[in-house]
C-alpha positions as CSV (number, residue, x, y, z in Angstrom):
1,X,0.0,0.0,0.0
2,X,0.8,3.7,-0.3
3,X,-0.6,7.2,0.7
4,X,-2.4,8.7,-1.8
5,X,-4.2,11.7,-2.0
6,X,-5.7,11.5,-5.0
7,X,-7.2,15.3,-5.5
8,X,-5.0,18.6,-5.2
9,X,-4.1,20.2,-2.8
10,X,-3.4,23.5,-1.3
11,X,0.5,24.1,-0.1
12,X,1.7,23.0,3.3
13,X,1.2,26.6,4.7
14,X,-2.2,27.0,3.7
15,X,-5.9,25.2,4.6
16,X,-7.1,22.3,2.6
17,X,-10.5,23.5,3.2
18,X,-12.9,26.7,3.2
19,X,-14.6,27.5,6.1
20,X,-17.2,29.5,4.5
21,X,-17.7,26.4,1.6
22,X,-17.8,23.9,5.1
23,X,-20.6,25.8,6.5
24,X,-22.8,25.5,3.7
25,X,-23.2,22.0,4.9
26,X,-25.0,22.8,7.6
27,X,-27.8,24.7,6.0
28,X,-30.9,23.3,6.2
29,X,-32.8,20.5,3.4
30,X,-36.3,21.5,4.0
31,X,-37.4,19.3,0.6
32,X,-38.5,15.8,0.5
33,X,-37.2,13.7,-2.9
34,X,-37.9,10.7,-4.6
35,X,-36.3,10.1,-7.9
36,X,-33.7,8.2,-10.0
37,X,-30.0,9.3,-9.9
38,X,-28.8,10.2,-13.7
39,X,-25.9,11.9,-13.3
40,X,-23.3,9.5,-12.6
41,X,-19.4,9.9,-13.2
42,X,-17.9,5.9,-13.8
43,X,-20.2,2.9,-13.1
44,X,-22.1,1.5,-10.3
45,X,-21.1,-1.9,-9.9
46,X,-23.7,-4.3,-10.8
47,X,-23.0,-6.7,-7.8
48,X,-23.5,-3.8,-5.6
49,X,-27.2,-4.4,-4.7
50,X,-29.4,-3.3,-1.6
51,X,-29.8,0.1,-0.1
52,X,-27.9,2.5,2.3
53,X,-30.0,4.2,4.7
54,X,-28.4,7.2,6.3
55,X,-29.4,9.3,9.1
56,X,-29.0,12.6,10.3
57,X,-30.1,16.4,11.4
58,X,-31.9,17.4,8.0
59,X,-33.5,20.9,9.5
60,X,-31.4,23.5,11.6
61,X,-34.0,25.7,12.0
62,X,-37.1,26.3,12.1
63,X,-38.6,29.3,10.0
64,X,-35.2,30.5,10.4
65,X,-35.4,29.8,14.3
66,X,-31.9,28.3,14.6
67,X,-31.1,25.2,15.9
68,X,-28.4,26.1,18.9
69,X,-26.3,22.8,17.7
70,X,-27.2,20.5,15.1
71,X,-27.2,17.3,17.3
72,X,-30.9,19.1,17.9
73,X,-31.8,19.1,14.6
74,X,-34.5,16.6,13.2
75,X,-33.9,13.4,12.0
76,X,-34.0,12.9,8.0
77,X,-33.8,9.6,6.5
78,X,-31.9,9.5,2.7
79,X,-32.4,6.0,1.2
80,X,-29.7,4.9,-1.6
81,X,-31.2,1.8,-3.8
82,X,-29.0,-0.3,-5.9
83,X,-30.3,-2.5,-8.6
84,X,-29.2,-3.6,-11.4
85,X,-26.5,-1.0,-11.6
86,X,-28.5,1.8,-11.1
87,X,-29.6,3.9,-7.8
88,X,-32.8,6.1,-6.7
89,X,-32.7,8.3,-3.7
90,X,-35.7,9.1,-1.7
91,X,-35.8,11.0,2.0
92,X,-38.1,11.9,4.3
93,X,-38.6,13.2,7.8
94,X,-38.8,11.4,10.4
95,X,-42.5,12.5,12.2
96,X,-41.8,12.5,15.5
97,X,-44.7,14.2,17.9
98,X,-42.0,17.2,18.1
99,X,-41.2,17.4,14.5
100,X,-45.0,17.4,13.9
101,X,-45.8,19.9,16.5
102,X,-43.4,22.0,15.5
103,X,-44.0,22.1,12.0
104,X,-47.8,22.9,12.6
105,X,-46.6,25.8,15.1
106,X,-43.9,26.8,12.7
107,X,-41.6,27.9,15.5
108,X,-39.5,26.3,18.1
109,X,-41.8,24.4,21.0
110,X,-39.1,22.2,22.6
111,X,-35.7,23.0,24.4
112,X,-32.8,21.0,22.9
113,X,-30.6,18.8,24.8
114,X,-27.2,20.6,23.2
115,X,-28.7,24.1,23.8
116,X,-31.4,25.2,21.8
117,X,-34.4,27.0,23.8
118,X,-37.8,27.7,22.9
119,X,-37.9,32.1,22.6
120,X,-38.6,34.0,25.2
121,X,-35.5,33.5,27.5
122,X,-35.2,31.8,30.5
123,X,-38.9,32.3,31.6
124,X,-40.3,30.3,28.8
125,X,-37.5,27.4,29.3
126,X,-37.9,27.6,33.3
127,X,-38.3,24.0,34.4
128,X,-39.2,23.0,31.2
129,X,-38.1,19.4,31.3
130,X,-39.8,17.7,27.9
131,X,-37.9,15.7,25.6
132,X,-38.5,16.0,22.6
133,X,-37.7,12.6,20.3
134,X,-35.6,13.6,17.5
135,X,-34.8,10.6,16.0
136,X,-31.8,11.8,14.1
137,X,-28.8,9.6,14.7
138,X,-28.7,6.0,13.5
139,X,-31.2,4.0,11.1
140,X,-30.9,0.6,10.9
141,X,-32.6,-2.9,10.1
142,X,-33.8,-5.8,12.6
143,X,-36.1,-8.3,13.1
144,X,-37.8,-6.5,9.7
145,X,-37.8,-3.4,11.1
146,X,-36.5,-0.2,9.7
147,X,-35.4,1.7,13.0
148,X,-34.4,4.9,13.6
149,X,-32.4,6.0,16.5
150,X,-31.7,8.7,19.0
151,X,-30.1,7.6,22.3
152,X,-32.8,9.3,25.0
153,X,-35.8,7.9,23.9
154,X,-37.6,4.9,22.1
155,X,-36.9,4.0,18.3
156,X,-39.6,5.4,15.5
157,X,-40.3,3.0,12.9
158,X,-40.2,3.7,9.1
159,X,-41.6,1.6,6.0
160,X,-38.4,0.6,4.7
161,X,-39.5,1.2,1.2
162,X,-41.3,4.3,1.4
163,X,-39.6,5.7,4.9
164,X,-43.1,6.9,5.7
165,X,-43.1,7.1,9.6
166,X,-45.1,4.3,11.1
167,X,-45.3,5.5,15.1
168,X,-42.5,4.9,17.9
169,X,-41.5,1.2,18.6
170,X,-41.2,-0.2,22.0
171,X,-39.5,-3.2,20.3
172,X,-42.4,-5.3,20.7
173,X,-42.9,-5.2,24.5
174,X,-38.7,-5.2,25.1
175,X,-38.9,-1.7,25.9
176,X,-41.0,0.4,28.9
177,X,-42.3,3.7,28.7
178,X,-39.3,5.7,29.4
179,X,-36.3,3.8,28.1
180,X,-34.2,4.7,25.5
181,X,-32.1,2.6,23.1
182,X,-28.3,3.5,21.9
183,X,-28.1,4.9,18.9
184,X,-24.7,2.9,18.6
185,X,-26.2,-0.8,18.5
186,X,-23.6,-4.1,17.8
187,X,-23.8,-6.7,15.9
188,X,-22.9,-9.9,17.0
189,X,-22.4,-12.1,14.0
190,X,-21.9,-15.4,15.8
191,X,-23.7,-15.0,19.5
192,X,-23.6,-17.6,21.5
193,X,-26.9,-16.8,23.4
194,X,-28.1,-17.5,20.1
195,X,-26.8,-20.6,19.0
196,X,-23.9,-19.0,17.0
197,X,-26.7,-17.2,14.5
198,X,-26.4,-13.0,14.9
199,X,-28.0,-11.2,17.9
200,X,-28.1,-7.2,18.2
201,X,-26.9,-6.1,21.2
202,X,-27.5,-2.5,22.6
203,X,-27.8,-0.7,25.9
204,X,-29.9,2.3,27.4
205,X,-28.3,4.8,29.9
206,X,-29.9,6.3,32.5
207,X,-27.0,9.0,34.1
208,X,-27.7,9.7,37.7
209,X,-25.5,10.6,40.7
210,X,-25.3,6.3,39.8
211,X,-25.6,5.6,36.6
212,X,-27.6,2.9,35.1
213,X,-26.9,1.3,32.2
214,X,-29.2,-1.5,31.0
215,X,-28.0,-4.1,27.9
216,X,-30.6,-5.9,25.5
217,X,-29.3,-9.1,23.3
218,X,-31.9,-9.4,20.2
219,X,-32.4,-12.1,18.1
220,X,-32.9,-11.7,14.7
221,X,-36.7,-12.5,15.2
222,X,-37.0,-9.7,17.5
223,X,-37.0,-11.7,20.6
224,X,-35.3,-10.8,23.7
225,X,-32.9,-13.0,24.8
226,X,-31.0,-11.4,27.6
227,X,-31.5,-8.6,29.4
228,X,-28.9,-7.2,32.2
229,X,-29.6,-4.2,34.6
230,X,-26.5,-2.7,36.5
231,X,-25.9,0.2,38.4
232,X,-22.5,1.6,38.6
233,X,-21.1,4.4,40.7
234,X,-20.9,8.1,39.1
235,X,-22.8,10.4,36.5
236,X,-21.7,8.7,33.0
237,X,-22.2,10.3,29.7
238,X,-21.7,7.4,27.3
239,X,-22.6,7.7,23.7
240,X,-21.0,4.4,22.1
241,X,-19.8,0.9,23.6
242,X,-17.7,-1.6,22.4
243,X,-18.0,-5.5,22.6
244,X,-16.7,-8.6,22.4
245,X,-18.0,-12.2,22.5
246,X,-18.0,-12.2,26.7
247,X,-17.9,-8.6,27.4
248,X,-19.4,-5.6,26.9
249,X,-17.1,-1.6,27.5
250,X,-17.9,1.3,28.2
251,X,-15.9,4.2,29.0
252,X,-17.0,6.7,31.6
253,X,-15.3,9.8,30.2
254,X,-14.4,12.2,33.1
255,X,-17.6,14.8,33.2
256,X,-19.4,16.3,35.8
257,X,-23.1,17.4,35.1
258,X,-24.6,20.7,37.3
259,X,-28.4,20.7,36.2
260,X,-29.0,24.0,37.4
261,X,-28.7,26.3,35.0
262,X,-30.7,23.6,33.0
263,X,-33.5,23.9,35.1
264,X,-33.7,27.5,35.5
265,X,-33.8,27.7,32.6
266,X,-30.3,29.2,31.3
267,X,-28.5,26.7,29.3
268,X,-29.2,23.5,27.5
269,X,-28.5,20.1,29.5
270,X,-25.3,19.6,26.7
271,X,-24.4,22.7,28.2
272,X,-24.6,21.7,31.4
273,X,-21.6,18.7,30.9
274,X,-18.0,19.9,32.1
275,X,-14.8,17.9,31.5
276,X,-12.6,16.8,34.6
277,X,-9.0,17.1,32.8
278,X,-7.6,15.9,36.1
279,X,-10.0,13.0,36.6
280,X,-9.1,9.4,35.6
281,X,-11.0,7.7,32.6
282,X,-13.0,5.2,34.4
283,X,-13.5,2.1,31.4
284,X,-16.5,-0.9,32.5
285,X,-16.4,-3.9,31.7
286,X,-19.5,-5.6,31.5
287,X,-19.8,-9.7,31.3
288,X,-22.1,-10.6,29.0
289,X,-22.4,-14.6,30.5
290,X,-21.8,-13.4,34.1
291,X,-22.7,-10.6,37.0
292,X,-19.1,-9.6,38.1
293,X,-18.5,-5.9,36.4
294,X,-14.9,-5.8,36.4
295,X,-13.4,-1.4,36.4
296,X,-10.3,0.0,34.9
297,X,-9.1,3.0,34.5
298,X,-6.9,5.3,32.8
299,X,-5.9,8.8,31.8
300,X,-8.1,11.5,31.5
301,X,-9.3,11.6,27.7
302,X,-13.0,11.5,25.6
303,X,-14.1,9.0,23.7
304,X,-17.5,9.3,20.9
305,X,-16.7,6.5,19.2
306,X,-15.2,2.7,19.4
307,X,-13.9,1.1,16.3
308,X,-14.2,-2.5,17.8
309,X,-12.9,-4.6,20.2
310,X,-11.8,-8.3,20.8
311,X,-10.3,-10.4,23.6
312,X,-6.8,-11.8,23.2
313,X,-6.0,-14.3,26.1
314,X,-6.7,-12.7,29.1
315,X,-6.6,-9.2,27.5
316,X,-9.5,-6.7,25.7
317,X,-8.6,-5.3,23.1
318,X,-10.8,-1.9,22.6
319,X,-9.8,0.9,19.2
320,X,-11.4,4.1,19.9
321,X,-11.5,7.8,18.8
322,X,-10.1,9.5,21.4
323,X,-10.3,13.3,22.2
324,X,-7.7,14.8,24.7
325,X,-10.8,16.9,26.6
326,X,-14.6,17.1,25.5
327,X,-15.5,19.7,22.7
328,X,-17.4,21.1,25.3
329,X,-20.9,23.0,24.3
330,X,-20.7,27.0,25.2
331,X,-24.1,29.2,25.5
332,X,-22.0,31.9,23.4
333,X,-20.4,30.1,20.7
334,X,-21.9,29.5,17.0
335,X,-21.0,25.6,15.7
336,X,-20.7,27.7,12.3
337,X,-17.8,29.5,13.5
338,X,-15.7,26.5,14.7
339,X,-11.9,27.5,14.7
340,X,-10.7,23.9,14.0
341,X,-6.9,24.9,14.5
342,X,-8.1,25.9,18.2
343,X,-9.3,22.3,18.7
344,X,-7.6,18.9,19.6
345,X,-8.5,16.2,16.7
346,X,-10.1,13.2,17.6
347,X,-7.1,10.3,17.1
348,X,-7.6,6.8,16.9
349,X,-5.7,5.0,20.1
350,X,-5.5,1.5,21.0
351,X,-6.8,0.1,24.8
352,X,-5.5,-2.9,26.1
353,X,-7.4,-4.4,29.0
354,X,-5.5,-7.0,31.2
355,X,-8.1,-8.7,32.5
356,X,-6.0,-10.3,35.7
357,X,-3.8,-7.4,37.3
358,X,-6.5,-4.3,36.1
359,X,-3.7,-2.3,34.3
360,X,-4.6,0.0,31.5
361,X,-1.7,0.3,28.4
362,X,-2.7,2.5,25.9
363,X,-1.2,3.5,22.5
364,X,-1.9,5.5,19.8
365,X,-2.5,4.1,16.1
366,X,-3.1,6.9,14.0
367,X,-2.5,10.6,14.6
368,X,-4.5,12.1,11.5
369,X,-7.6,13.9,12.9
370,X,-10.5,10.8,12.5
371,X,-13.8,9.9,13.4
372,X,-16.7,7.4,12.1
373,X,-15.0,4.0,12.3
374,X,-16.0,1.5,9.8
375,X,-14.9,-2.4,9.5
376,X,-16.0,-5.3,7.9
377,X,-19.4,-6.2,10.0
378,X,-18.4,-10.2,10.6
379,X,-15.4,-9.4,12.7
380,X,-17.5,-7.1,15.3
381,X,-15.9,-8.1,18.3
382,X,-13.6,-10.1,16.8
383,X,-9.6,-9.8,15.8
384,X,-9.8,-8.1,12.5
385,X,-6.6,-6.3,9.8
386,X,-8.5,-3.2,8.0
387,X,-10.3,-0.1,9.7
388,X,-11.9,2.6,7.3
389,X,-12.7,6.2,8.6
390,X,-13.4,9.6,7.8
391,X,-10.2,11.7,8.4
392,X,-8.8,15.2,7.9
393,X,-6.6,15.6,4.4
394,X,-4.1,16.8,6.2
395,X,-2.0,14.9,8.1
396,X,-1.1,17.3,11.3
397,X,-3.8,19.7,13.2
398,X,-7.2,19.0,13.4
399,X,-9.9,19.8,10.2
400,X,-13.2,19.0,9.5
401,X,-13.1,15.6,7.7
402,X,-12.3,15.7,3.5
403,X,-11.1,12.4,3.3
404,X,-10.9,8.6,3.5
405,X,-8.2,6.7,5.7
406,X,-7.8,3.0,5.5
407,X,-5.4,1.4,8.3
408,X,-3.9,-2.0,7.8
409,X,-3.5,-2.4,11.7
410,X,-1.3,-5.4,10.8
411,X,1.6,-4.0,8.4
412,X,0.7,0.1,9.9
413,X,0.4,0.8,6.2
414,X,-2.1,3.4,5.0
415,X,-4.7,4.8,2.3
416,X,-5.6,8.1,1.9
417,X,-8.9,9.0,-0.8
418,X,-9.3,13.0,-0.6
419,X,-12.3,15.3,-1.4
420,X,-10.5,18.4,-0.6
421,X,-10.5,21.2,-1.0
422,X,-14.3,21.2,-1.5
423,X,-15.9,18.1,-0.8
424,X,-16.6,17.0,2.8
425,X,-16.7,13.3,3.8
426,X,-19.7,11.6,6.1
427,X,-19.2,8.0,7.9
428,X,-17.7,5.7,5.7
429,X,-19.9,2.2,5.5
430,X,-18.0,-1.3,4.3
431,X,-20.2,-3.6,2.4
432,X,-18.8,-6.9,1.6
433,X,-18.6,-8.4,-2.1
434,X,-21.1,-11.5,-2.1
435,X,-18.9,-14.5,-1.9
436,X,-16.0,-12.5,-0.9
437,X,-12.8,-14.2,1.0
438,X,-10.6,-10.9,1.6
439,X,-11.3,-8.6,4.7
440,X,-11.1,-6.1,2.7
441,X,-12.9,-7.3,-0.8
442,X,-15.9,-4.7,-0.7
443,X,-17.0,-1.6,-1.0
444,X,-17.0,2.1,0.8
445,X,-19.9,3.9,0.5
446,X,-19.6,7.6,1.4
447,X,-22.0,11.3,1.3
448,X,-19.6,13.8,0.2
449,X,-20.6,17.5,0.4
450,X,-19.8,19.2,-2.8
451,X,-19.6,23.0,-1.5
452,X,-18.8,23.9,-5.1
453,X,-22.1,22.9,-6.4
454,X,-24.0,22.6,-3.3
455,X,-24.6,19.2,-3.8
456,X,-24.4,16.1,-2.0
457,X,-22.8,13.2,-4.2
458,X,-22.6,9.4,-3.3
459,X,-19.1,8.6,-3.6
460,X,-18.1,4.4,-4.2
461,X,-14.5,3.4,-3.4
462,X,-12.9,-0.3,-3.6
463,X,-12.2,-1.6,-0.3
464,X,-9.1,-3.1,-1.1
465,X,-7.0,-0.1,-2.9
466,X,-8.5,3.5,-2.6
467,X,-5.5,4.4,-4.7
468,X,-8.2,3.6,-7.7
469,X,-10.0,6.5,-7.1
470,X,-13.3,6.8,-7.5
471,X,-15.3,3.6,-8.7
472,X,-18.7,5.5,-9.2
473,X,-19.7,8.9,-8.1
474,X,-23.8,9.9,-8.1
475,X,-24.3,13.2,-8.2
476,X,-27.3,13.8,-6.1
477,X,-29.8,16.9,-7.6
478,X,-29.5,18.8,-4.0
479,X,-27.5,18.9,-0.7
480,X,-27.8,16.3,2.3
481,X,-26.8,18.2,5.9
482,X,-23.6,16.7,7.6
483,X,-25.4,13.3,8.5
484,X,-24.8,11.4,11.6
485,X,-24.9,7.0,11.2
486,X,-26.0,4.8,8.7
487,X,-26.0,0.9,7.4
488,X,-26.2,-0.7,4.4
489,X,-29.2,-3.3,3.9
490,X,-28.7,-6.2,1.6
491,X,-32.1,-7.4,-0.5
C-alpha cells in the first residue's frame, strides 16, 4: 500500500479547506425527494445491490429559528437503492410528535438537549423538562424493522420502502415507557446466546448521581434473549460501547453534570456537561455470560466513538476515537464558526485491558484527525486487519473531515482518498462483495458535500485499494446536511 491523495491540494502553509464552503453543509434540506439518480461519473457496480440508509439532522432551523447545535436538529432519512447498476434516492422526515408539533406551530416548542431554547428566555424554558424525540442519529434494520435511532428515547419505525413514519416502537414489549435505546447498536455475528446465529446487542443509559446502564441481546426474530440491569457508581455520559464475545465496555469519560442552569432555565443540558481534565477515565467492563463488572481505569481523555474490540487471552482489546478533553458546548459560541486549529482532533488509540492485574496500556494508532470507524461487519468483536474512517486531508492539526483513511492495523500501512478542498466526507460504510474471501474485498460507500455545487454526491471506493479513485460517483440533484450514522441493507 501507499498514501495517496488522490485530489489537489493547497501548499503545506495553507488550509485544505474553506470555512465559509464547510458551513454550507450545515444549511438546512427542507425538501422531501424521490427520484432516479442520472448523473453518474464511472459505473455502479452491478453486484453492488441493496440500499444504504443514512441518518441525520436534515433541519437547523425552524422558519429560520436556529437550531443552537445540530445534534438538535430533526432526524432525515436518505435511502440509496441499488439494482441492477443503477440507484434512486428518496428522503423523508422522520414524524416524530415534536417534528409534527413544531411544523404545525412553525416555531421552536421544545428545548434542545445541546442548547437550543424555545424564545422567550429563561422564563419560557424555566423548568421545562420535555424531551423531545428527535430521532436523528442512527437508522438501521432488525427483526424486519426499519429503526431509527436517538439515544434518549424509544426508536420510530419507518416503512423501509417508502420511509413513511409508522409511530414509535417499543421493540415489541422489550422496551418500557421511558427507556431509551443507543443509537450505537452491535452486531454480533456469531452469539452464542443464540446458538452461534447474529444477535443485536445494545444498551440504554440512565446517568444519575449512579448511573444505570441497561444491555438488551436481540435475536434476529425480534425476541429478547438477555437482558442485564446494573448500576455503577458516578454520572456517565456514554454515547457508544464496544463488545466482544464475553464482554461488553464502556468508558466513563471524566464529566461532571450541574443541572441548574438547565432547570432555570439558562442553558441547555449539553451545556450543562464539564470535562474533569484531572480525573481518571474510568472504562467498564460488562460480562455478558456473568454478574461480576470488572473497572479499569486510565488517563483522562473522551471517547464518541469505538472502532471494535476483541479479547486476546486474558486481555480486551478496545480501538477508539479519542479526544484529549470534550469539545465542550458553550451558550455563546456559534458551531458555524468553529476554529478547527483551536481544537484537539479526535485520534484513533489503542486500549488494552489486562483482565488479571486491572492495568490499562494505551497506545496510539493513528494521529491524522479521524472519526466514524468502519470495519467489515463479521469481525465485530472479533480480531480483524482493516479499519476505514473519515479523516482530515491533512496529516497534522485537526480539520473538519475531507477524506478517506484505511489502516492496515497489521503492516501500519495506509490509504488516503481525498475530497478536498471542497468536498466533505460523512461516515464511511464497508459492504462486503457476495462470496468474498478478503477482509477487505468490498465496498466504501460515502456522502460527500460538494460545497462547489451545493450538492451532496454518493461517492463508491474499492475496499481493497483506494488508490483507484473513485469507482462511481452519483451526483445527487440537491444537498444532504452533515449526517450522523447509517448501514447498508442487503435485498
Amino acid at each position: 500500500m501507499q498514501n495517496l491523495i488522490s485530489t489537489s491540494s493547497n501548499s503545506s502553509d495553507s488550509l485544505s479547506y474553506d470555512l465559509q464552503a464547510w458551513q454550507k453543509g450545515y444549511l438546512s434540506q427542507p425538501n422531501e425527494y424521490d427520484y432516479w439518480i442520472d448523473d453518474i461519473e464511472g459505473e455502479i457496480p452491478p453486484e453492488l445491490e441493496g440500499t444504504l440508509y443514512r441518518n441525520g439532522p436534515g433541519l437547523l432551523d425552524i422558519n429560520g429559528q436556529a437550531f443552537r447545535h445540530p445534534f438538535d436538529g430533526d432526524g432525515m432519512i436518505s435511502a440509496i437503492r441499488f439494482t441492477n447498476g443503477r440507484a434512486h434516492y428518496c428522503n423523508r422526515f422522520v414524524r416524530t410528535q415534536g417534528y409534527v408539533e413544531e411544523q404545525k406551530a412553525g416555531k421552536i416548542l421544545y428545548r434542545g438537549v445541546f442548547g437550543t431554547q424555545k424564545p422567550g428566555g429563561w422564563l419560557a424554558n424555566f423548568m421545562d423538562l420535555r424531551i423531545k424525540n428527535i430521532a436523528n442519529t442512527q437508522v438501521i434494520y432488525w427483526a424486519g424493522k426499519l429503526l431509527a435511532l436517538w439515544e434518549a428515547a424509544q426508536p420510530y419505525r419507518l416503512d423501509p420502502h417508502t420511509l413513511e413514519t409508522l409511530g414509535i416502537d417499543d421493540l415489541d414489549g422489550i422496551l418500557e415507557p421511558g427507556d431509551g435505546f443507543a443509537a450505537h447498536v452491535r452486531i454480533d455475528p456469531n452469539c452464542e446466546e443464540n446458538g452461534g446465529e447474529p444477535c443485536l446487542v445494545n444498551f440504554s443509559i440512565k446517568p444519575r448521581l449512579s448511573t444505570l446502564i441497561t444491555i438488551y441481546e436481540i435475536s434476529t426474530q425480534g425476541k429478547l434473549l438477555k437482558k442485564q440491569v446494573h448500576s455503577v457508581p458516578g454520572f456517565a455520559f456514554i454515547h457508544d460501547f464496544a463488545m466482544t464475545p464475553n464482554y461488553c465496555i464502556f468508558f466513563q469519560n471524566p464529566v461532571k453534570f450541574n443541572p441548574i442552569p438547565y432547570l432555570l432555565g439558562f442553558s441547555g443540558a449539553g451545556e450543562c456537561v464539564k470535562f474533569e481534565p484531572k480525573e481518571p477515565t474510568k472504562i467498564i467492563g460488562i460480562p455478558r455470560n456473568s454478574s461480576k463488572i470488572k473497572y479499569f481505569e486510565t488517563s483522562s481523555g473522551f471517547v464518541f466513538h469505538h472502532a471494535n474490540a476483541y479479547e486476546d487471552r486474558d486481555r480486551i482489546i478496545v480501538d477508539s476515537i479519542c479526544y484529549e478533553s470534550l469539545p465542550e458546548v458553550r451558550p455563546n459560541d456559534d458551531y458555524r464558526e468553529t476554529d478547527f486549529s483551536r481544537l484537539n482532533p479526535g485520534q484513533l488509540w489503542r486500549f488494552s485491558l489486562d483482565l488479571t492485574t486491572g492495568n490499562v496500556e494505551k497506545n496510539r494508532i493513528e494521529s491524522r484527525c479521524c472519526e466514524f470507524p468502519a470495519l467489515h461487519p463479521n469481525l465485530m468483536g472479533r480480531p480483524y486487519r482493516y479499519l476505514y474512517l473519515g479523516a482530515a486531508h491533512s496529516p497534522q492539526g485537526n480539520a473538519p473531515l475531507q477524506a478517506i483513511l484505511k489502516l492496515d492495523l497489521n503492516t501500519n500501512q495506509r490509504q488516503l482518498w481525498s475530497a478536498a478542498p471542497e468536498g466533505f466526507v460523512s461516515e464511511p460504510v464497508f459492504v462486503p462483495r457476495q462470496n468474498a474471501i478478503a477482509e477487505d474485498d468490498g465496498w466504501l460507500l460515502t456522502v460527500v458535500y460538494d460545497s462547489h455545487h451545493h450538492r451532496s454526491d454518493i461517492v463508491i471506493l474499492d475496499g481493497r485499494d483506494l488508490t483507484q479513485g473513485v469507482i462511481a460517483r452519483l451526483h445527487l440533484k440537491h444537498h444532504i446536511p452533515y449526517g450522523l450514522h447509517g448501514t447498508f441493507v442487503t435485498p
